[in-house]
C-alpha positions in Angstrom: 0.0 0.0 0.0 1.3 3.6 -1.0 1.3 5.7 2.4 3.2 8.7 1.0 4.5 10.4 -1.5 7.1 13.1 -2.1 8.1 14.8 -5.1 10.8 18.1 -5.5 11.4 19.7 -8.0 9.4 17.8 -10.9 7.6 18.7 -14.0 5.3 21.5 -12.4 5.7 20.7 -9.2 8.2 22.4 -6.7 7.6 20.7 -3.2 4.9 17.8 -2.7 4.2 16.0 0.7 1.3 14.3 0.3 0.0 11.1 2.5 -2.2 8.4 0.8 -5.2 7.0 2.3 -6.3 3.3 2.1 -9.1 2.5 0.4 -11.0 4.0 -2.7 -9.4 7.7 -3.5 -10.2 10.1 -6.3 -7.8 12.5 -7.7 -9.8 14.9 -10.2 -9.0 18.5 -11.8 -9.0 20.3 -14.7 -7.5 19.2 -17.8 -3.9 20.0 -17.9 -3.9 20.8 -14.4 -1.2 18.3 -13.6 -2.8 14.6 -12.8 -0.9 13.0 -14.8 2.4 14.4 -13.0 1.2 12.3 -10.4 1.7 9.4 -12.3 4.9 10.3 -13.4 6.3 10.6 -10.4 5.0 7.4 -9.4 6.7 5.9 -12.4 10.0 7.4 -11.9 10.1 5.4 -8.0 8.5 2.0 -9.8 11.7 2.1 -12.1 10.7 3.5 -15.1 13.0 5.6 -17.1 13.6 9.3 -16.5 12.7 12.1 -18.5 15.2 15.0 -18.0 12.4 17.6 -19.4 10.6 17.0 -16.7 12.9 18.2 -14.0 11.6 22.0 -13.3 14.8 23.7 -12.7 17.7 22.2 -14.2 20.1 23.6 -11.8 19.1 21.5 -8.9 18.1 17.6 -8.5 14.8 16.1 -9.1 13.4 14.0 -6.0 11.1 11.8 -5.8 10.3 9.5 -2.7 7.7 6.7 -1.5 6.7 5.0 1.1 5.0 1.7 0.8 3.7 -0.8 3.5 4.6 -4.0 2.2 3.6 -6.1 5.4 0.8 -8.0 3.5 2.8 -8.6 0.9 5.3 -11.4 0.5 8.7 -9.6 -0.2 11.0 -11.1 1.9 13.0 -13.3 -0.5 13.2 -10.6 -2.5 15.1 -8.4 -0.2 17.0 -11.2 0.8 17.9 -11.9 -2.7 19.0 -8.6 -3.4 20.6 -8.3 0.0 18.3 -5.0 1.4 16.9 -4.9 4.5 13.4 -5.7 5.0 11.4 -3.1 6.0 7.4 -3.5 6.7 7.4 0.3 5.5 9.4 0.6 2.7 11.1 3.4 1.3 11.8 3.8 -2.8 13.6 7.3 -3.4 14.6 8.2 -7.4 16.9 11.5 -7.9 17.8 13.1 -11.5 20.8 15.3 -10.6 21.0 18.6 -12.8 24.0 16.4 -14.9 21.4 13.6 -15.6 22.6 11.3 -13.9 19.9 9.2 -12.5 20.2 8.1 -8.5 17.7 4.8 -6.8 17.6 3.9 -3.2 15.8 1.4 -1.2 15.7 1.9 2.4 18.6 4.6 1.5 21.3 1.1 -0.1 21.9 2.5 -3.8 20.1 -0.2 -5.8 20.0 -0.3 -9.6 17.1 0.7 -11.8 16.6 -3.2 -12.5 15.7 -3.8 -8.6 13.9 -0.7 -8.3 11.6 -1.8 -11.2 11.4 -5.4 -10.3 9.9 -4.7 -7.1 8.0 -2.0 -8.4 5.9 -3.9 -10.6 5.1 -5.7 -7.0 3.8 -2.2 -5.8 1.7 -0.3 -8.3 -0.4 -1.2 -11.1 -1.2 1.6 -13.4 -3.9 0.8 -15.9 -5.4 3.5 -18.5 -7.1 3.0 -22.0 -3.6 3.3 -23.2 -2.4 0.3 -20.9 -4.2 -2.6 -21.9 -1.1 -4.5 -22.8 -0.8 -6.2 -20.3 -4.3 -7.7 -20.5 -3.2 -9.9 -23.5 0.0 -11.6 -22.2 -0.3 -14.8 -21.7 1.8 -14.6 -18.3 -1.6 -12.5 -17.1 -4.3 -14.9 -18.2 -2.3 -18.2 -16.9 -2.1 -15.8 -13.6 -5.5 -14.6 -13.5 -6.4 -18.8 -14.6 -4.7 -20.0 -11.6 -5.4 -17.2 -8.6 -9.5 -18.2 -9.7 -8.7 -21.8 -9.5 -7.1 -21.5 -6.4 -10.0 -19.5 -4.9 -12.4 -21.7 -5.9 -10.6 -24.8 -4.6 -8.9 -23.0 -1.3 -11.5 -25.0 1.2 -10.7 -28.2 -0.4 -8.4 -31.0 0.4 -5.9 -29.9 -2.0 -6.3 -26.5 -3.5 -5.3 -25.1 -6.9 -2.3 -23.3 -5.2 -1.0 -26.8 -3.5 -0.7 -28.6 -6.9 0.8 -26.2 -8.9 3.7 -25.9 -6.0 3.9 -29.2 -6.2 4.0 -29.7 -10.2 6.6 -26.6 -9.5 8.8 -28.4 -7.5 8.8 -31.8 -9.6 9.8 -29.6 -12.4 12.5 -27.7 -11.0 13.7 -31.5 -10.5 12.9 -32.3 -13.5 14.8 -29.2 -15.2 18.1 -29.9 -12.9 17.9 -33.6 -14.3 17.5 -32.7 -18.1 20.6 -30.5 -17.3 22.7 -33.3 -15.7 21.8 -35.4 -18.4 23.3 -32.8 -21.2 26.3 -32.5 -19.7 26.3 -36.2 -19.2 26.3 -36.2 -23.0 28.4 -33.7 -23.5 31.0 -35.0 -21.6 30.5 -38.9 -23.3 30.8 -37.1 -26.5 34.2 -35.4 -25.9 35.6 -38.2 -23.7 34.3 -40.2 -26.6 36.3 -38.9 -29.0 39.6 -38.7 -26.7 38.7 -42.6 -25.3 40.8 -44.2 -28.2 44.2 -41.9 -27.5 43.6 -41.5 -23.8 43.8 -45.5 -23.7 47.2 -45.8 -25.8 48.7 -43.3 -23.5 47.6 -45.0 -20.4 48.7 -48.4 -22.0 52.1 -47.2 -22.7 52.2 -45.8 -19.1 51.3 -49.1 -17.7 53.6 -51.4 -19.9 56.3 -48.9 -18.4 55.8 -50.2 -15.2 57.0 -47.0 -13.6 55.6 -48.0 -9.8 58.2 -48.0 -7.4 61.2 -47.1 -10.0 63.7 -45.0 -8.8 65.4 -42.7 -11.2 68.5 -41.7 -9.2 69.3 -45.7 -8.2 69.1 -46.6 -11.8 71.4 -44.1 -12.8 73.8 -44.8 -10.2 73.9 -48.8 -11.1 73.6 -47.9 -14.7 77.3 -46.0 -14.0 78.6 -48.7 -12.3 77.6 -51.5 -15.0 78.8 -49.2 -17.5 82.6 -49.0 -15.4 83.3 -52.7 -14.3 87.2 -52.9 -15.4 88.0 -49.2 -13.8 85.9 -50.2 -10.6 87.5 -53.5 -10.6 91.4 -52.4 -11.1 91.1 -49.5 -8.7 89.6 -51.7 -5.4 92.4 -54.2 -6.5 95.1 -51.5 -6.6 93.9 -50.3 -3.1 93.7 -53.5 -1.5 97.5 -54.7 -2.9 98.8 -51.3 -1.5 97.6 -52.0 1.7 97.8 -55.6 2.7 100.7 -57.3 0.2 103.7 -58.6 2.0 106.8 -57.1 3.3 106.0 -54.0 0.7 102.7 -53.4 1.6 101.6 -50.4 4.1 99.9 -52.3 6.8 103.5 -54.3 7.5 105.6 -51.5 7.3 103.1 -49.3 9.3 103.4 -52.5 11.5 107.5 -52.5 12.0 107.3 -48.5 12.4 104.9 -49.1 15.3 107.0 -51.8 16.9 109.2 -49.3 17.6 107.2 -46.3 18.5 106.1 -49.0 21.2 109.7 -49.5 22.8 110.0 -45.9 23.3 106.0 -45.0 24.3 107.0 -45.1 28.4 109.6 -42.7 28.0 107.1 -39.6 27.0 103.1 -39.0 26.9 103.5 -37.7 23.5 105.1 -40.7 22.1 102.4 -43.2 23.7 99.6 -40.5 22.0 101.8 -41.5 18.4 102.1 -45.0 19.3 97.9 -45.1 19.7 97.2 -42.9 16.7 99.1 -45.1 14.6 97.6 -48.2 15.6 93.9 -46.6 15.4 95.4 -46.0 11.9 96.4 -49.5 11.2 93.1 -50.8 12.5 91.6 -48.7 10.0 93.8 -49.7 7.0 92.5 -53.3 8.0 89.1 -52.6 7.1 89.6 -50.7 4.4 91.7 -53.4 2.6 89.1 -56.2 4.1 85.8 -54.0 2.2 87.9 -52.5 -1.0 88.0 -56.9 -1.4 84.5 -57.2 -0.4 83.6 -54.8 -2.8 86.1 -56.4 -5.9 84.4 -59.3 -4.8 80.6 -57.8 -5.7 81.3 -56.2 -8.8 79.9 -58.6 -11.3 79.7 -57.6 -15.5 76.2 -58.1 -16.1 75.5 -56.6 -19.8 71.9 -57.7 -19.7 71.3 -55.9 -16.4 72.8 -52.8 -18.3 71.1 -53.0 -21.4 67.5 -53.7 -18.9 68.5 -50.2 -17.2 69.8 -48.2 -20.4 66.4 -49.2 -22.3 64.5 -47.8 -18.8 66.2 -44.8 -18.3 65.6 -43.8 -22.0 62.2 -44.6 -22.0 61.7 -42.4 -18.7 63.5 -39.9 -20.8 61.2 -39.9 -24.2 57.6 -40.0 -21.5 59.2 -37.0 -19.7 59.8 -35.2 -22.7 56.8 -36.4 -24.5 54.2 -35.0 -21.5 56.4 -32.6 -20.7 57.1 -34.1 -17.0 59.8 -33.8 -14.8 60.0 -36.9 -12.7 58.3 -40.9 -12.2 55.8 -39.3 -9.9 54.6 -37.1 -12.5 54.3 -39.8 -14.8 52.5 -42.2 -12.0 49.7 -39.3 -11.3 49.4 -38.6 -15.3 48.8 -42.6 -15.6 46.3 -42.3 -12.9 44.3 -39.8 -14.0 44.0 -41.7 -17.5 43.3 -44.5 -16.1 40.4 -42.4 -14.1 39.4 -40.5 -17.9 38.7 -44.0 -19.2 36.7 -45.6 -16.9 34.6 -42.4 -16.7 33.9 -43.2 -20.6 33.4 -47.0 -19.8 30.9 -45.9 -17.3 29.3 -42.8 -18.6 27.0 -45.3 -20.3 25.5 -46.8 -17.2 24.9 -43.6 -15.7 23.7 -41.6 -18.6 20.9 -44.9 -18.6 20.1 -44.3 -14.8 19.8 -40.6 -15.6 16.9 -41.2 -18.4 15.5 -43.7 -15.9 15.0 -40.6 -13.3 13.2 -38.7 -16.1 11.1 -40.9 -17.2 9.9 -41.8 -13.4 10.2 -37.7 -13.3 8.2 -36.9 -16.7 5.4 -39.1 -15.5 4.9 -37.8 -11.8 4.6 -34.2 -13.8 2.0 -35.6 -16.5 -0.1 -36.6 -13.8 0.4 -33.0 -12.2 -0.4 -31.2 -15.6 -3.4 -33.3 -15.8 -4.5 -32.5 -12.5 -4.6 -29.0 -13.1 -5.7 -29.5 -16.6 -8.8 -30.9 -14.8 -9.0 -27.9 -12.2 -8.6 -25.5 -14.8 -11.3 -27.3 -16.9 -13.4 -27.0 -14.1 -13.6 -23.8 -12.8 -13.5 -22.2 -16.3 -17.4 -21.8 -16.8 -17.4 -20.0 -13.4 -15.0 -17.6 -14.6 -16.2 -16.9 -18.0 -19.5 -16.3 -16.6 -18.2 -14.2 -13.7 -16.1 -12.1 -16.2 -18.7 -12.0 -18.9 -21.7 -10.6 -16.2 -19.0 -7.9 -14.5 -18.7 -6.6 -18.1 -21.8 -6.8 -19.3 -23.6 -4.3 -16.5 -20.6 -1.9 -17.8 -22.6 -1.5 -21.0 -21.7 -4.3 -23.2 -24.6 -6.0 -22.9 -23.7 -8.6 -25.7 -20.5 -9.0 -24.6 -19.1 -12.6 -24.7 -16.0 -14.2 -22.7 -14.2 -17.2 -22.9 -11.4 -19.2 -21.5 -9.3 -21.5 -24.0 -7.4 -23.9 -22.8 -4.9 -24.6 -25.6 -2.3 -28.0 -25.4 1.2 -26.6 -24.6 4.0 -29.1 -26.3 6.6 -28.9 -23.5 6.0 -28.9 -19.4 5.9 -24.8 -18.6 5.8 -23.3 -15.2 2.0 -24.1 -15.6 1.4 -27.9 -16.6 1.0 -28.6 -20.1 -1.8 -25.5 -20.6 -1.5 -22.3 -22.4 -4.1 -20.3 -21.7 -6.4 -17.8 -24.0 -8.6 -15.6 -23.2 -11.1 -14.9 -26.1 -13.5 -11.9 -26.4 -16.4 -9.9 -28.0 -18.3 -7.1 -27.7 -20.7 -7.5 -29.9 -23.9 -9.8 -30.6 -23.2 -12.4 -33.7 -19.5 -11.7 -33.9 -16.7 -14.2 -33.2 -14.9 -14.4 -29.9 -11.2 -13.1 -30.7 -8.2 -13.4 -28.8 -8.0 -10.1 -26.7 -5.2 -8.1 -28.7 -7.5 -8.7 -31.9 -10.5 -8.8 -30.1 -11.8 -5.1 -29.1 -11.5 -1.7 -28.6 -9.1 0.5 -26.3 -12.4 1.7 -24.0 -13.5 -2.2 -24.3 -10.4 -3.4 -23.1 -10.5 -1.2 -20.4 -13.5 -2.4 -18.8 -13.0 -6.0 -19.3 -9.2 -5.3 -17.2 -11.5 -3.6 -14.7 -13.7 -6.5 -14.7 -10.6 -9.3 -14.2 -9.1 -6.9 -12.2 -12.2 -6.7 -9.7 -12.2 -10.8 -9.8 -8.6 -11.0 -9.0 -8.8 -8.5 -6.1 -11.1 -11.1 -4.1 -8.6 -13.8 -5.3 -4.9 -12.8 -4.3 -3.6 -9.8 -2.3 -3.1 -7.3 -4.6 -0.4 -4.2 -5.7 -1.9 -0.6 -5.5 -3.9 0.0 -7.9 -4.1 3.3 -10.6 -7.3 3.7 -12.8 -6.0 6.6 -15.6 -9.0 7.7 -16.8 -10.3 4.6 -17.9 -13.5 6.2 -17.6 -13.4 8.1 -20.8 -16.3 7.7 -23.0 -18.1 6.0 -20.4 -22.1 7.6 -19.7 -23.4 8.1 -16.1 -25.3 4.9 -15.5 -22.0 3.1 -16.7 -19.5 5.0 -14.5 -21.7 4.8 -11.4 -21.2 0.6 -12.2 -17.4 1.3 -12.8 -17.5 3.2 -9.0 -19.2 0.4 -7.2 -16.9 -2.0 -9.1 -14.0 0.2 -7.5 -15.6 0.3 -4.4 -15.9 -3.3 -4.0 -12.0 -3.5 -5.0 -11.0 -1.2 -2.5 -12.3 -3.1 0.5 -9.4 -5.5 -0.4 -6.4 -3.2 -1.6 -6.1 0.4 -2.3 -7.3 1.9 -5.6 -6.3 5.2 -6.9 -8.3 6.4 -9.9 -7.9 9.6 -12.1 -10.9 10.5 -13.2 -13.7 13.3 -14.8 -17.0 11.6 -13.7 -18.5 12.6 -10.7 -20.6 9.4 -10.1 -16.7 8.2 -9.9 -15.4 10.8 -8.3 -18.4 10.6 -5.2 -17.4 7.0 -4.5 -13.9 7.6 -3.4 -13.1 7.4 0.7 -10.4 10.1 -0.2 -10.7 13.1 -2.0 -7.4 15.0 -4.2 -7.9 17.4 -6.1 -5.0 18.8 -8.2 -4.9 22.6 -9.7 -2.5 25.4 -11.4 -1.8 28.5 -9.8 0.3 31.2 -10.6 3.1 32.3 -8.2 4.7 35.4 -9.8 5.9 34.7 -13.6 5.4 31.0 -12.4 2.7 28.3 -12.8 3.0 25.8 -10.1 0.6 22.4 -9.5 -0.6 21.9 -6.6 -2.7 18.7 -5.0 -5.0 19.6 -2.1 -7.3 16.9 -0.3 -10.8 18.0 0.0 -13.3 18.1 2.9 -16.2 16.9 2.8 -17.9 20.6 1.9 -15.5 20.7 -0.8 -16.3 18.1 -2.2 -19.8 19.1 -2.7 -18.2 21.9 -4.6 -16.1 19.9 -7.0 -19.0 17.1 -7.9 -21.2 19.7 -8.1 -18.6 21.6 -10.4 -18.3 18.5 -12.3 -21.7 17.9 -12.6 -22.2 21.1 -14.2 -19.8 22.2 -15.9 -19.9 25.8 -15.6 -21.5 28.0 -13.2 -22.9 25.7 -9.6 -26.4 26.2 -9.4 -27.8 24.7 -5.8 -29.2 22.1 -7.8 -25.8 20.7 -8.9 -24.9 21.0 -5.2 -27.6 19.2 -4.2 -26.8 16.4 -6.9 -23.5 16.3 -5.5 -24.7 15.7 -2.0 -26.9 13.1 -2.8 -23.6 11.5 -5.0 -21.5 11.1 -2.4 -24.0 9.8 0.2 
């Protein structure tokens, strides 16, 4: 519900701080007195785009604010979606600063003009002979459709509302499934086409047999293998050197130390030589006993060297060939292979399971569809004959209305119906779909007329009547008020209008007028009271000069 409203600065308006009642309220005033700024304004905060004519002085920033209680209505995920905080009593503010750049604010965060006219279509609703657009979508007759459905069927065991939630929710399944099932396919088409090189690699990886080799051993015993005679001839010379007789170092290290032993009492630093050299001869000894040990081990084995040469050049050609580094490298590349082909052995199987789902998925939502094929089939009768009376005492006495509902060739947000609704005006011509179907003022009553049925159906945004009322003769327009009147004891309705059987009906009163304020004309909106408003229906009722009559007229209006 629209509480208040304040506008700077825009078109002719220079300050506006105006609150809105609930309930039924009439703005009325002369022709180019300014209504329509009004709806301008309300635009410019419901996210429509701004017009930098309209901004009255150009040298300082156009503002326009609103405050709306959205308690009743459910918001919250959008605020949570869009990260705001929720407010029960919302505030929308639009400035157009003199450069033309174009400012939006909810509860004072800086939103975009995106946000700002997404939840503004959850706000207002402004409908005028020149806005009956909307009327032939077929987003608003599936809506309208389904809020009658589910206000018909809202005492029963499962209402309109609770299976289309529930077709919802199987087709949000059934929509994530259908996407898992494309990539499936995707991804067995590519791995498809790689399975036949994907398993030579990993074939030639496994034939390797890389587990457990070590690189840096195999080039060690590859040197070795590759050095027997050198290895061989040096441990030999080492071992002669050190243990041969009479010539070798151990015996005459041995005679030298004989003698360092006869003199070793007569000084400390010649019992220190005497036990360095034999911790030196003790030494030699096992030195000599491993240099054999080791001549002993070394062994020419040209098949174990030709084994490690072909290895270590097969390591080198897979290292260079992935461009890898080291066996571990290879081992992981190998694994993930291995991992790739299995993944197209088995994409099969679950590609299989997959369609299984859908099918069980596809048939849970037929029976959905069909269930509120059947609601919709229904309650259809009710509403063509609720629409069709509501426009017919609004002076289209012939008028016919009908529902369609038409086969849909894919599962929409709806079940398997499109919905059409079909119209005409006239006695003994055919029923048309709506945007071939009938006139601007036509139009205009039948949207008052669904508009009236949905407001007993679902909680409604504000709603703006523009002047629909155009054309319209007094015994009609006193039908339209009622109409509005009944609508307004479930939402607020706004309506601009130049009828005084309208005008009387309204709970509020606004009237808007020009005045001049120096070389300046100015708008300005003013709410009646209740003697003023004898003056303006009566005004409006005669046109001219206000005979007591007229006021009298006007009295008896607005009782």
């Amino acid at each position: 519900m629209l509480k208040e409203i304040h506008i700077q600065n825009y078109a002719l308006i220079d300050q506006l701080d105006l609150d809105i009642s609930n309930g039924l309220t009439m703005i009325t005033g002369e022709t180019g007195a300014g209504k329509s700024i009004i709806l301008g304004a309300l635009g410019l905060v419901t996210g429509k785009r701004a017009d930098l004519s309209a901004i009255r002085d150009t040298s300082a920033k156009c503002v326009v604010e609103a405050h709306f209680d959205i308690s009743r209505l459910n918001l919250k995920s959008f605020f949570e979606t869009e990260d705001l905080d929720y407010q029960e009593v919302t505030i929308i503010r639009r400035e157009i600063l003199p450069s033309g750049k174009s400012r939006s604010f909810i509860n004072d965060t800086p939103v975009t003009l995106n946000v700002v006219s997404s939840i503004g279509a959850q706000l207002i609703d402004i409908h005028s002979q020149h806005q009956t657009l909307q009327l032939a979508t077929d987003q608003f007759q599936m809506e309208t459709m389904n809020a009658f459905v589910n206000e018909q069927t809202k005492n029963e065991k499962r209402s309109g509302d609770e299976v289309l939630k529930s077709y919802r929710s199987e087709l949000k399944e059934y929509k994530s499934l259908i996407k898992q099932l494309g990539s499936l396919k995707e991804n067995q088409a590519a791995l498809s086409r790689e399975l036949d090189y994907n398993t030579f690699l990993l074939n030639e990886l496994e034939e390797a047999q890389i587990d457990g080799l070590n690189q840096e051993e195999l080039e060690q015993e590859n040197e070795q293998l590759s050095n027997v005679e050198q290895i061989t001839e040096a441990l030999g010379m080492l071992e002669h050197k050190i243990t041969t007789e009479d010539s070798g170092m151990l015996d005459e290290l041995r005679e030298v130390n004989t003698h360092l032993k006869a003199i070793k009492g007569f000084s400390l630093k010649y019992l220190e030589l005497n036990e360095r050299l034999t911790s030196v001869l003790v030494e030699l000894e096992d030195i000599a006993t491993e240099a054999e040990a080791l001549k002993d081990q070394v062994d020419v084995d040209p098949e174990r060297l030709e084994f490690i040469n072909v290895k270590l050049t097969l390591l080198d050609n897979l290292y260079r060939k992935h461009q890898l580094n080291n066996v571990e490298d290879l081992i992981k590349l190998r694994d993930d292979l291995a991992d790739k082909v299995l993944s197209s052995q088995n994409i099969d199987g679950k590609i299989k399971n997959m369609e299984t789902q859908i099918a069980s998925k596809t048939k849970a939502l037929d029976q959905l569809a069909t269930e509120l094929h059947e609601l919709r089939t229904k309650h259809k009768t009710d509403l063509e004959a609720q629409i069709a009376e509501t426009v017919r005492s609004l002076g289209m006495k012939d008028a016919q209305f009908e529902v369609r509902l038409l086969p849909a060739d894919t599962f929409n947000a709806n079940g398997k119906d499109i919905v059409e609704f079909a119209f005409t005006a006239n006695r003994g011509t055919p029923l048309l779909a709506l945007d071939k179907a009938a006139s601007g003022g036509e139009l205009s009553r039948l949207m008052l007329s669904i508009k009236a049925l949905l407001s007993r159906c679902k909680q409604m945004p504000t709603i703006i009547f523009d002047e629909i009322d155009t054309g319209v003769s007094g015994s009609i327009a006193e039908k339209m008020a009622i109409i509005m009147k009944q609508m307004a004891t479930a939402m607020q309705v706004i309506t601009i209008t130049h009828l005084p059987q309208i005008a009387s009906a309204g709970d509020d009163h606004l009237i808007v007028r020009k005045r001049n304020e120096g070389d300046r004309t100015v708008s300005v909106i003013e709410r009646l009271s209740e003697s003023a408003r004898v003056e303006e229906i009566a005004q409006m009722l005669s046109g001219g000069r206000i005979s007591d009559a007229a006021r009298e007229n006007a009295r008896i209006l607005l009782q």
